[in-house]
Structure formats: C-alpha cells, structure tokens
N, C-alpha and C positions, 0 to 999 in steps of 0.2 A: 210431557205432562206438567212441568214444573212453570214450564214456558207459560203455557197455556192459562194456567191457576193465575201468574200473574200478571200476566198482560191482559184477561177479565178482570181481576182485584183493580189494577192501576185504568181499567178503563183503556189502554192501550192498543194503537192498532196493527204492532207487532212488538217483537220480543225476541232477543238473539243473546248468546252466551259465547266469548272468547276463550282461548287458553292461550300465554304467553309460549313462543315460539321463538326463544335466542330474541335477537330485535323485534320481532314481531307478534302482532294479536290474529291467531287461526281461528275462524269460526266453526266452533262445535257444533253446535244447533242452534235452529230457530223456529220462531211459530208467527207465520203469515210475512213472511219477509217477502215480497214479491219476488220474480225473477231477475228482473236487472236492480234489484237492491242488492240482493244474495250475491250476482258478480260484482258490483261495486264494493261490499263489506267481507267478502271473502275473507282479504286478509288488510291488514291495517298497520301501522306503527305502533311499537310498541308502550313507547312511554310518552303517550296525549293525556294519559288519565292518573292524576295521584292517589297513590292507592289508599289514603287515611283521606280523601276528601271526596263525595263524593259530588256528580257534575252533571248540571242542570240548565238546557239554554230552550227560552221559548223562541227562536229565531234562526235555526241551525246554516243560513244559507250564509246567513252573515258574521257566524263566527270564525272572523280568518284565522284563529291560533291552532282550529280544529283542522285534522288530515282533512283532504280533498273530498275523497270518497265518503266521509261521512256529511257531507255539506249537502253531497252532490246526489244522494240516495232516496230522492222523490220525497223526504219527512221534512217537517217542519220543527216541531220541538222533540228534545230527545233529553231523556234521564240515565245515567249508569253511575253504577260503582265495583269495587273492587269484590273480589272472590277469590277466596282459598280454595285451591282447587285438590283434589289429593295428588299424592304425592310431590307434597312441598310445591307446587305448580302454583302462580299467580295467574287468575282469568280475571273477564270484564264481563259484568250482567249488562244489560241495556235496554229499555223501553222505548219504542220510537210513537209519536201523533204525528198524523198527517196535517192537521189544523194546527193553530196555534195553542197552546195550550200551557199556562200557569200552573207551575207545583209549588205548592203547599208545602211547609218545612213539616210538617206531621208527614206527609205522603213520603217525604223524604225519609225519614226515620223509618218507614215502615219498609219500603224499598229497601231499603240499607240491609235491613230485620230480615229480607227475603234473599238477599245477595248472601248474609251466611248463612242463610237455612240451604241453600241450592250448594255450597259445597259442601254441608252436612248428606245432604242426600246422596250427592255425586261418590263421595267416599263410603259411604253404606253398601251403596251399589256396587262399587270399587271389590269393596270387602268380603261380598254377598259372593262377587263372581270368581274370587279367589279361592272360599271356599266351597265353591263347586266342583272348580280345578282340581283340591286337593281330593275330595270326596271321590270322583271320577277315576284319578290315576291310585286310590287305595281300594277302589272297586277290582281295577283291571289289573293288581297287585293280586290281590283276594284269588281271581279269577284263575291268575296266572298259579298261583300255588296249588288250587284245586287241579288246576289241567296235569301239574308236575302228579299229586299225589296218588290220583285217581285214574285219569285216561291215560295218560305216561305210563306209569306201572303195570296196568290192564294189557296194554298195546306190544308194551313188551314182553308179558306173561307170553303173548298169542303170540312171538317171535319163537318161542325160547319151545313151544310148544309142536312148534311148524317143525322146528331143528329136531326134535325128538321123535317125532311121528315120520318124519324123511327117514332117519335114520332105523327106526324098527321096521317100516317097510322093505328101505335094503338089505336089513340082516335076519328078515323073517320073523317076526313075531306080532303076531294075528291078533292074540290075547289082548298084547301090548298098546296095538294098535287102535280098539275098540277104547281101550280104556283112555288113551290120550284126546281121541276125538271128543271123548266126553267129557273131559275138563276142556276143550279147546272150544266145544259149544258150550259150555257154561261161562267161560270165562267172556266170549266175545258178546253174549247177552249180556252179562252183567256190565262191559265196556259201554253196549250202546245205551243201557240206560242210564249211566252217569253221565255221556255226552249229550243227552236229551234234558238231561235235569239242567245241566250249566247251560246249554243254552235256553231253557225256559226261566232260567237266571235272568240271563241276558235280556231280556224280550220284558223284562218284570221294571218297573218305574222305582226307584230308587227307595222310595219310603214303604215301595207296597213292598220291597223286599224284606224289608223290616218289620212291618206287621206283620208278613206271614211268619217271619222267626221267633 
C-alpha cells in the first residue's frame, strides 16, 4: 500500500523496496514491476547506492556505473534512496518511468521524506506483529492454566470416583454405590460445561473476549 501511495504521488510507473542481504539488495516488494523486471531486479549488489545520497538518472540505459540488471529492466529513468529498515537493516526505496523523465530537487526531498516514512511504517508493522505474538501465546498460557485448574481437576475427581464405585461394588455396598453415581454424574456435568465454556473461549476474537469480561 506504501508502494502504491507513492509511485501515484511521484507519478511513477512502478515502485519496489530492497532489503540489504550480506553483499546484496533482496527485493521485498513492489507495485507494477512487470514480470521480467521483477526477475531482473530480484536481487541486486549491494553497495551501487550511497546511503546519505540519494540517486536520480533520467537515462538509466546508459548509466554504466549502475548494476546490469538495473540498466537492463525495460525503465528509462529511475529515482531511489536509502531506508532504515527495522531491525537495524539498511533497504533501497526506488521509483522506476518508463519515459524519460526530469526530477525536480523538491520531488527529491519529498522522495527522501517517504523513504523514512516507509521504514517508519515497516517497523510499526514489525512491532504490531510482535505484539500479537506475545498476546496469542499469554492467551494460550491463560488457556493452558484454566485447562490445569478446571477440566484437569474435574477429570480426575471422575477417576478417583470410578476407583471408589469399583471398589463398593466389589465389597457390596448398594447405599454406597447410589451415592458415588451421584457425585460421579454431577461432577462429569460440571466437567463438560467448563469444557464447553474454554472452548467458546477459543472460538471468541480476542478483543470480543474482552468486552464480554
């Protein structure tokens, strides 16, 4: 979406983000990169682009300083600059025209302006999904402690209760017998509706479990 936002803004008729890879620039995403642009720009060298300068040629067929594959990617002029990427990662923003096309030192600046708002967002995102992560595994923490205090407990009343009623029926006692059946059907009710309730837990979207609390 970030893609997209700016290569509309810049007028652009694609749009691609790297991340640095040891030696090399991996392509994370893009927006309208054709098919054989996408295997050509795959992946790249790593250090074509200075990261404090940002790099702008209206003629890209004939920049020999530039890798092959960027020469050789069906565009004609092409703008990028440097991104923080999260964690501590160095990427490449990059705008490609098919036409010839003059940038403007304002366009420049603004570019630049969107190359750190794109690792702004990239690390929000980052952030957003970590704490999901943790939210998820103190859910199925939660879960786990209710199963121990509730259906654990219950499960093994109805063992302990099975053990009891065996044994009154071996040594004869009828009384005894009626009377265990009936904790042994009370208890296994009361088992299945706490197994019913955690998993209507389960089956419940994270915040709606929170408003019903």
């Amino acid at each position: 979406q970030a893609l997209t936002a700016i290569a509309t803004t810049m007028e652009a008729d694609a749009a691609c983000i790297y991340a640095r890879e040891g030696d090399t620039l991996a392509l994370l995403a893009h927006h309208q990169l054709p098919d054989a642009a996408q295997r050509a720009l795959h992946r790249l060298p790593g250090y074509w682009l200075d990261p404090a300068v940002p790099f702008t040629s209206a003629d890209l067929p004939r920049e020999a300083r530039l890798p092959y594959p960027l020469r050789h990617a069906g565009f004609c002029a092409c703008l990028a600059a440097s991104v923080n990427l999260p964690q501590a990662r160095q990427g490449v923003l990059q705008v490609f025209w098919q036409a010839p096309q003059r940038v403007a030192v304002e366009e420049i600046a603004s570019f630049t302006l969107f190359a750190e708002q794109v690792g702004i967002v990239l690390e929000n995102a980052r952030l957003r999904t970590h704490l999901e992560q943790q939210a998820i595994q103190l859910e199925r923490r939660r879960l786990a402690r209710d199963l121990h205090d509730s259906v654990t407990q219950s499960l093994h009343s109805l063992c302990l209760y099975v053990s009891a009623l065996r044994h009154r029926l071996q040594i004869g006692e009828p009384a005894k017998v009626e009377e265990t059946l009936n904790h042994l059907d009370e208890t296994t009710r009361q088992a299945l509706k706490e197994m019913r309730l955690l998993l209507f837990e389960m089956r419940l979207e994270p915040h709606a479990r929170s408003e019903e609390r």
